[in-house]
N, C-alpha and C positions, 0 to 999 in steps of 0.2 A: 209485717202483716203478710199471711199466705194464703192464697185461695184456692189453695188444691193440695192432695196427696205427694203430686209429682213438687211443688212448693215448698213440701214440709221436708222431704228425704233432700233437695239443693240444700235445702237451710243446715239440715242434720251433717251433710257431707261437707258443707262449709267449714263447721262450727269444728268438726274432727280434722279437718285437716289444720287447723289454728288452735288445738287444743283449748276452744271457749269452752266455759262452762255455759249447759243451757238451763233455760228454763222457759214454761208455757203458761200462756194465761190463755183462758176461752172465755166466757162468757161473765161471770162474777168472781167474785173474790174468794184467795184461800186464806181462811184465816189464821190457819200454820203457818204461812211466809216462804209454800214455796212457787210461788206465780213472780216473785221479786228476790233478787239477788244483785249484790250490788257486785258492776263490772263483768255480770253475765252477757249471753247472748239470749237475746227474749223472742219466743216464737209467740206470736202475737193469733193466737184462731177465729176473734170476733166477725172474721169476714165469713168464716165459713160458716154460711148463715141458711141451707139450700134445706128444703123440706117435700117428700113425698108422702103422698096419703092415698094409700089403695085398697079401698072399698071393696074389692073384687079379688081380695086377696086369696090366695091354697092356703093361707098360712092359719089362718083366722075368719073364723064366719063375721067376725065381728071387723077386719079390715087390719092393713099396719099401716106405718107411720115409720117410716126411717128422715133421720135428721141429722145434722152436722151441729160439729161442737157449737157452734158459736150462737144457736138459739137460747135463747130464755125460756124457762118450763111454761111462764106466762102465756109467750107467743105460740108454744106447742099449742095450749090449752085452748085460746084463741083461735087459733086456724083451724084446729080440728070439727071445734064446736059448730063453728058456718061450712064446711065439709058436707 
């Protein structure tokens, strides 16, 4: 499980210096098989779950929404909606 950037590249520089094979799961499932490998190193991103919404954005008269992997489109949809 990682909850930050600085998280993800410890885990990356772990895995290279032990020649693990990695792999990453966020949020739901890949149905190609590659969130699971067996005997890999699994980077785990469900924690990284943090979401901004800024109404008062340059970027968009209509606002953005920056999110980490580990939301669900549901909870985007969610949160924005009461925003």
């Amino acid at each position: 499980m990682v909850k930050s950037a600085k998280d993800i590249q410890a885990v990356v520089k772990f895995a290279h210096a032990h020649n693990l094979h990695v792999t990453v799961r966020s949020s739901g499932h890949d149905y190609m098989g590659r969130s699971t490998w067996e005997g890999s190193f699994l980077i785990n991103l469900s924690e990284m779950n943090e979401m901004e919404i800024d109404l008062n954005s340059s970027r968009s008269q209509y606002g953005t929404v920056k999110v980490q992997t580990g939301l669900q489109w549901q909870e985007i949809y969610q949160k924005v909606r009461y925003s």
